[in-house]
MARMAR-707686 format. One record per residue: residue in one letter; x, y, z of N, C-alpha, C in turn; residue number from 1. Coordinates in steps of 0.02 Angstrom, whole numbers. Layout:
N
res,n.X,n.Y,n.Z,ca.X,ca.Y,ca.Z,c.X,c.Y,c.Z,n
A,X,Y,Z,X,Y,Z,X,Y,Z,NUM
...
//
This chain:
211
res,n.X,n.Y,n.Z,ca.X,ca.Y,ca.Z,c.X,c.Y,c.Z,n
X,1028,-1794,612,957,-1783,600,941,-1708,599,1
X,967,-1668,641,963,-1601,635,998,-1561,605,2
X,1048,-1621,557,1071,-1562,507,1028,-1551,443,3
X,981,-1604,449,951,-1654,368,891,-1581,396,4
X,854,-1582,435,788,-1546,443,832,-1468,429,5
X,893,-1438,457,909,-1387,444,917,-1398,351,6
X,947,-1428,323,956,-1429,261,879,-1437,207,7
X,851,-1470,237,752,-1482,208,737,-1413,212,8
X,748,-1364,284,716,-1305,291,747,-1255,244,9
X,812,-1255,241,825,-1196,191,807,-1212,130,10
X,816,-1277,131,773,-1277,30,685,-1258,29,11
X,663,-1292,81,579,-1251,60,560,-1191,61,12
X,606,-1148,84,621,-1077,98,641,-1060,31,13
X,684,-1083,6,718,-1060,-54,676,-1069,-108,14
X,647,-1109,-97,591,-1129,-174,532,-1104,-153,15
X,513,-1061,-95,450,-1035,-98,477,-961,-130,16
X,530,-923,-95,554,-886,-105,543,-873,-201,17
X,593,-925,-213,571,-929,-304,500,-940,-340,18
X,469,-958,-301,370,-965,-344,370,-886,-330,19
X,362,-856,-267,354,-781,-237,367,-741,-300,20
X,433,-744,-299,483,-696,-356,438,-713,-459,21
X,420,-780,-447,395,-796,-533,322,-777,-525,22
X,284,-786,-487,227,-753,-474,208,-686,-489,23
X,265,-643,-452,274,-587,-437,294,-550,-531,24
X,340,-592,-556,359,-556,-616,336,-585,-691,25
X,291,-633,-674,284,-671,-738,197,-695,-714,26
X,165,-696,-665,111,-741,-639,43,-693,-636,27
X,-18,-713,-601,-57,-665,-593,-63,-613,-584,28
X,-24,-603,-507,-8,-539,-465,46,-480,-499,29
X,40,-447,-483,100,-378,-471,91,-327,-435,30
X,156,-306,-377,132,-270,-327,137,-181,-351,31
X,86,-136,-340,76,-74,-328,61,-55,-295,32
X,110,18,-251,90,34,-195,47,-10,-146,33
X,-31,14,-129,-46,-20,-85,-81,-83,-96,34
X,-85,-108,-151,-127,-179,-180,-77,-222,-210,35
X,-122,-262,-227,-84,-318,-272,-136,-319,-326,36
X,-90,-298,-350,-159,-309,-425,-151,-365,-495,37
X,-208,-387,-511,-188,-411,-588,-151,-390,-617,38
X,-106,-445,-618,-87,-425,-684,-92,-405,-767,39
X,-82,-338,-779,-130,-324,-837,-110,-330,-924,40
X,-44,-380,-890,-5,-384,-969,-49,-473,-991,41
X,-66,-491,-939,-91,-569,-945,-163,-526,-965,42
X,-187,-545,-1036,-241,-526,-1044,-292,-581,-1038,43
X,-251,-631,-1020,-301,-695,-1010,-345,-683,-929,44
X,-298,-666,-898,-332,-654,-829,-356,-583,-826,45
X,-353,-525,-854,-373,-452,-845,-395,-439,-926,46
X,-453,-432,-922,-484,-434,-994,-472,-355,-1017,47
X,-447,-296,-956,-487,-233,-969,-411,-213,-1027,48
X,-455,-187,-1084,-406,-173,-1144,-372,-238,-1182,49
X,-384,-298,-1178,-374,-343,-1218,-385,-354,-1295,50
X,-360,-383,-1319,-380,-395,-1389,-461,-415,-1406,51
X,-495,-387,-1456,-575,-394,-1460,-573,-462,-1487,52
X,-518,-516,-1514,-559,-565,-1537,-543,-601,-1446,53
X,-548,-591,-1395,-513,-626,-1331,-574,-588,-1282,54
X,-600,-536,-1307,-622,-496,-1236,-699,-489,-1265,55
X,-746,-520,-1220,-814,-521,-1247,-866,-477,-1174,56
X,-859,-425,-1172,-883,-389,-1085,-954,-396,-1075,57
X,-986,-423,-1100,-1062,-451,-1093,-1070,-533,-1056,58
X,-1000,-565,-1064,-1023,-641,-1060,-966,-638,-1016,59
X,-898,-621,-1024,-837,-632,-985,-865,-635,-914,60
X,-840,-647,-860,-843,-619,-783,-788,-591,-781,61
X,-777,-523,-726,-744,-479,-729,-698,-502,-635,62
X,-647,-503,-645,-612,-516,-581,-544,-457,-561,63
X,-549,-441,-492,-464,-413,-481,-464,-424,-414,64
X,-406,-440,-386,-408,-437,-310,-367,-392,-314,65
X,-374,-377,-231,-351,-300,-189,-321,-339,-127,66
X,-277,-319,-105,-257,-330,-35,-231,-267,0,67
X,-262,-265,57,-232,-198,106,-162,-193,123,68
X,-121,-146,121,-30,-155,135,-47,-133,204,69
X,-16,-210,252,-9,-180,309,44,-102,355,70
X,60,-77,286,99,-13,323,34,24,286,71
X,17,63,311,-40,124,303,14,176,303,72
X,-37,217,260,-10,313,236,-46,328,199,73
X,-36,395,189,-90,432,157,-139,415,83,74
X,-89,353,43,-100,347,-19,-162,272,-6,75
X,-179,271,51,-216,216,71,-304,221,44,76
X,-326,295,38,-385,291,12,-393,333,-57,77
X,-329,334,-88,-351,328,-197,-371,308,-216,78
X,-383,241,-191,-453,201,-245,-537,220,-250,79
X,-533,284,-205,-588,316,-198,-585,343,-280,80
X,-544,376,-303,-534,409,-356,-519,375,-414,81
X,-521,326,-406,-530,278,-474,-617,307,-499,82
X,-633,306,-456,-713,283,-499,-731,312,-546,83
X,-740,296,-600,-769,346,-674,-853,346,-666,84
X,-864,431,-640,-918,461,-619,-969,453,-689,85
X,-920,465,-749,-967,496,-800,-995,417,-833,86
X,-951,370,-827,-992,290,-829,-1032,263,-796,87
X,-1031,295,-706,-1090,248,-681,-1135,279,-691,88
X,-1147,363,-696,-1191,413,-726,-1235,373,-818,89
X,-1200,343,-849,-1200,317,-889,-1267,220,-888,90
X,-1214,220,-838,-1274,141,-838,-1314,142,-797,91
X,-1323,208,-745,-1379,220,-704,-1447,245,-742,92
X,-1412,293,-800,-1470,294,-840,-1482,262,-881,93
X,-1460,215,-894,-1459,175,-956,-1509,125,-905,94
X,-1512,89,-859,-1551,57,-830,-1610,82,-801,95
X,-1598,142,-789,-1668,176,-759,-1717,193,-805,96
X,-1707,189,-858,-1734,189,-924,-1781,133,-934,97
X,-1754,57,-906,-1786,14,-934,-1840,-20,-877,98
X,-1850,60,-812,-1892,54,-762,-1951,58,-782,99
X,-2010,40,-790,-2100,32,-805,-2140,123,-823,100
X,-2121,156,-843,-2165,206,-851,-2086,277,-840,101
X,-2061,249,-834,-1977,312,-843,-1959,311,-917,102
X,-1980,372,-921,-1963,379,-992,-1886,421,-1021,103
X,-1863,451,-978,-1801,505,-990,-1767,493,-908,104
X,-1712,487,-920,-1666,489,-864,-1603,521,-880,105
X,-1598,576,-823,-1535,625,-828,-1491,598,-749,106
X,-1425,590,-784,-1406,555,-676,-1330,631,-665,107
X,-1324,624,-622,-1281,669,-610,-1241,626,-546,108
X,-1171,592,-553,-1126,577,-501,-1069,617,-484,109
X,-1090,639,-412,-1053,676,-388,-966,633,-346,110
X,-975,671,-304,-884,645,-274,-935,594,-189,111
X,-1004,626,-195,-1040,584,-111,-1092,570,-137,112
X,-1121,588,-203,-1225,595,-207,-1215,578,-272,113
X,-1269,539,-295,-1298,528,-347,-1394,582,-356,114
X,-1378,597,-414,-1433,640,-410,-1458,629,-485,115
X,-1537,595,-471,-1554,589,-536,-1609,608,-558,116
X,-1629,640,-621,-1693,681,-629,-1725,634,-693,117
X,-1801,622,-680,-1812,567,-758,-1888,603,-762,118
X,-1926,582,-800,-1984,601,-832,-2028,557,-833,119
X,-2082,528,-819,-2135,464,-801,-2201,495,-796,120
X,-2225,457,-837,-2305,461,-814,-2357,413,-762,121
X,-2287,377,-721,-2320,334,-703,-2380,337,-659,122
X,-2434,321,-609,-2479,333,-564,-2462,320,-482,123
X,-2402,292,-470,-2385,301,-414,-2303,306,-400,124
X,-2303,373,-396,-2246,407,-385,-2204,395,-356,125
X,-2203,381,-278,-2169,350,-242,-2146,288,-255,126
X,-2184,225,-268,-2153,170,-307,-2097,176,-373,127
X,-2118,213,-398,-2043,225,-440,-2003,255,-406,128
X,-1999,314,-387,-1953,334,-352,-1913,288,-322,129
X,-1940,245,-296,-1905,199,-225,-1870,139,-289,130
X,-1886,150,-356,-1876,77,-404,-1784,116,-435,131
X,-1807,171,-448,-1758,225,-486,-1719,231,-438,132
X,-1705,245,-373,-1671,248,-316,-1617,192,-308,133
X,-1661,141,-293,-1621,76,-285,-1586,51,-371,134
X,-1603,54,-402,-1574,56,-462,-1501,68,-454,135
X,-1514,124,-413,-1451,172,-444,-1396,121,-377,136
X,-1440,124,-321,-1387,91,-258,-1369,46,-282,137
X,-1376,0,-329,-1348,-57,-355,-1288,-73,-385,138
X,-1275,-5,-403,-1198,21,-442,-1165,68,-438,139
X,-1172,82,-364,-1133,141,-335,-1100,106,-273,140
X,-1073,151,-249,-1022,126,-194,-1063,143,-136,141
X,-1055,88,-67,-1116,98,-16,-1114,167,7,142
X,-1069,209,34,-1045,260,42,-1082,331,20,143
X,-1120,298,-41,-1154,366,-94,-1221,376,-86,144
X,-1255,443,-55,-1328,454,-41,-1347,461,-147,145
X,-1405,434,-123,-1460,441,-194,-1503,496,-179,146
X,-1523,529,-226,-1575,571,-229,-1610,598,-292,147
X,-1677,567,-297,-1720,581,-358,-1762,606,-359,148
X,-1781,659,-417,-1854,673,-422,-1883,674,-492,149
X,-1970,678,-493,-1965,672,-547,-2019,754,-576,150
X,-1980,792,-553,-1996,879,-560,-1954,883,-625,151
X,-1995,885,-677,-1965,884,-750,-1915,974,-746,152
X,-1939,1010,-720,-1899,1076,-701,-1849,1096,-671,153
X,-1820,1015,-670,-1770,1015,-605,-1707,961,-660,154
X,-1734,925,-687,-1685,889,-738,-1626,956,-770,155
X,-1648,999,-794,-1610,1082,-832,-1538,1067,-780,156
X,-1569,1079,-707,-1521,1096,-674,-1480,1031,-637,157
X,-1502,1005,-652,-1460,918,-632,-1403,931,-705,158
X,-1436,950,-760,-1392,943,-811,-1315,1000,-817,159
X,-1340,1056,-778,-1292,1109,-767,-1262,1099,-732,160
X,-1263,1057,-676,-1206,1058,-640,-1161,1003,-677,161
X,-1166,971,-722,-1143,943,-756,-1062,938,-784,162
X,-1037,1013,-789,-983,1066,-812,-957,1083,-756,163
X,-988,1068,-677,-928,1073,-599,-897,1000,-621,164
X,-854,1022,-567,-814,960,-525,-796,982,-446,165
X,-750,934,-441,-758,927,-320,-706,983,-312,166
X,-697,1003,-368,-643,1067,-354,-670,1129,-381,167
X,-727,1151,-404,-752,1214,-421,-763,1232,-374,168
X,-781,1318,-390,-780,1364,-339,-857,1364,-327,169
X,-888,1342,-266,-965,1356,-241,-1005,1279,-266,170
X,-952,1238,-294,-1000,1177,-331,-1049,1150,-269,171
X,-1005,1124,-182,-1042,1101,-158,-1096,1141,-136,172
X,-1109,1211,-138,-1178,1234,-111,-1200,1232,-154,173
X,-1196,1218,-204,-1247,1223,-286,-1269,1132,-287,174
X,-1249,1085,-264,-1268,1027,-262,-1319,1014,-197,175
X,-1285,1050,-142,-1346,1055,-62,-1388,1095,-74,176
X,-1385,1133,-125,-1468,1196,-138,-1497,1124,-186,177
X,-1472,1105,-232,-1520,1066,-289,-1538,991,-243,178
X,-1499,969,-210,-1544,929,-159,-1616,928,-120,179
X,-1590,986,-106,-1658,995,-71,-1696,1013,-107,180
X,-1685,1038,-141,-1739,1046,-205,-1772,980,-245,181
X,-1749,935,-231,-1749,866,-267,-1785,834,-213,182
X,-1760,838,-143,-1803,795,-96,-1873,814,-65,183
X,-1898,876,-107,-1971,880,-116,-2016,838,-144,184
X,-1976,786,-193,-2010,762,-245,-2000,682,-170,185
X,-2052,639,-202,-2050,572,-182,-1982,531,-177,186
X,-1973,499,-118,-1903,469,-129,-1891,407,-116,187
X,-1963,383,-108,-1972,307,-92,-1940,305,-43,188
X,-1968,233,-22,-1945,168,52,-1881,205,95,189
X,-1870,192,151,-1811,197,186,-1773,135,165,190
X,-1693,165,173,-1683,95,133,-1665,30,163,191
X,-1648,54,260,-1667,15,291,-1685,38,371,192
X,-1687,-5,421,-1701,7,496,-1646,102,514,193
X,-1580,74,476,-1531,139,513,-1525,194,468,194
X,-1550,184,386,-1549,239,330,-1622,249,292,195
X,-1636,345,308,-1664,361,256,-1685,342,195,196
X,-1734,352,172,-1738,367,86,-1698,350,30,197
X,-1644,423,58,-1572,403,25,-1534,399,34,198
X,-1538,356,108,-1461,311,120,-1408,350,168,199
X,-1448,402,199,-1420,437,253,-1440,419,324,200
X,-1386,426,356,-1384,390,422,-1388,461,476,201
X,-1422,456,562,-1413,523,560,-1360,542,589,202
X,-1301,515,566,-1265,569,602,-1218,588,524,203
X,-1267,577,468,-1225,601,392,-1256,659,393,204
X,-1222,706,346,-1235,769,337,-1231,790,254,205
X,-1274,814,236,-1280,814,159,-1223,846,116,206
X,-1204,801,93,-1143,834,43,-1067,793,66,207
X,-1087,766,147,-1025,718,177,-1019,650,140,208
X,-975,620,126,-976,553,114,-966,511,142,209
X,-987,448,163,-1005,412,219,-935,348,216,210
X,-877,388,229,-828,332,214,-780,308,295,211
//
């Protein structure tokens, strides 16, 4: 009897072992560094770069799982650096646009802040503000302070910093001077009981990112 259960056990071992291994080289998954990611040759399951008569990005739903590698090291927070700044910059204004009386929207995403300058005639200031704000929290990472105004004299320079990045020389005091320059203007609602306006907590510090 205990040879039959030793002999049962090495075969369910062995055939999980083999799903593991076909999974792994032919199936959803494939492992990198610290995730498991889609597989991106199956364009049935990972639409991103697929064939256009197969990939429809308006109607599709968009899926990937992530799993944490229980050995940690340094390469553990790169997926910070995935994010394409100049796209969410992109559909932040593209949506803030289609806010009630916002007529021009300039966004600027930084490496911690979103900073966005728009143009409105609306009659109560603060209500947009707080509409344009949350807008933007909707498609940013929780991590990222917002900050808007709508000082048409101040859009120029939202647009100049445009040409930094997190590695120019003086960029972050040129983003903490135009902040504050920005949080003169209305910034709507707190956004809850423990965050500011824009999503600062107090023990954040402007220009820190809340990770």
């Amino acid at each position: 009897m205990q040879k039959f259960i030793l002999v049962a056990s090495l075969c369910i071992i062995t055939g999980l072992t083999g799903c593991s291994k076909n999974l792994e080289d032919h199936g959803v998954y494939h492992k990198s560094g610290n995730t498991l990611n889609v597989n991106t040759k199956r364009t049935d399951l990972y639409n991103e770069g697929g064939a256009k008569n197969i990939r429809n990005v308006s109607n599709n739903y968009g899926f990937v799982r992530h799993q944490k590698n229980p050995v940690m090291n340094n390469q553990a927070n790169k997926h910070y650096a995935a994010i394409d700044r100049e796209q969410l910059a992109n559909i932040i204004s593209k949506y803030c646009t289609a806010i009630p009386n916002v007529n021009d929207v300039a966004t600027l995403v930084t490496d911690s802040e979103v900073l966005i300058s728009y143009l409105t005639d609306t009659k109560d200031r603060n209500m947009t503000a707080d509409q344009v704000k949350k807008t933007a929290m909707t498609v940013i990472p929780r991590y990222y302070h917002v900050y808007v105004t709508d000082d048409k004299h101040l859009m120029r320079d939202v647009e100049n910093l445009s040409h930094l990045d997190s590695t120019s020389r003086n960029a972050r005091n040129l983003v903490n001077h135009l902040v504050t320059q920005m949080k003169k203007s209305p910034q709507g609602k707190p956004m809850n009981a423990s965050e500011n306006a824009n999503g600062e907590t107090p023990d954040d510090k402007i220009g820190q990112p809340n990770r």
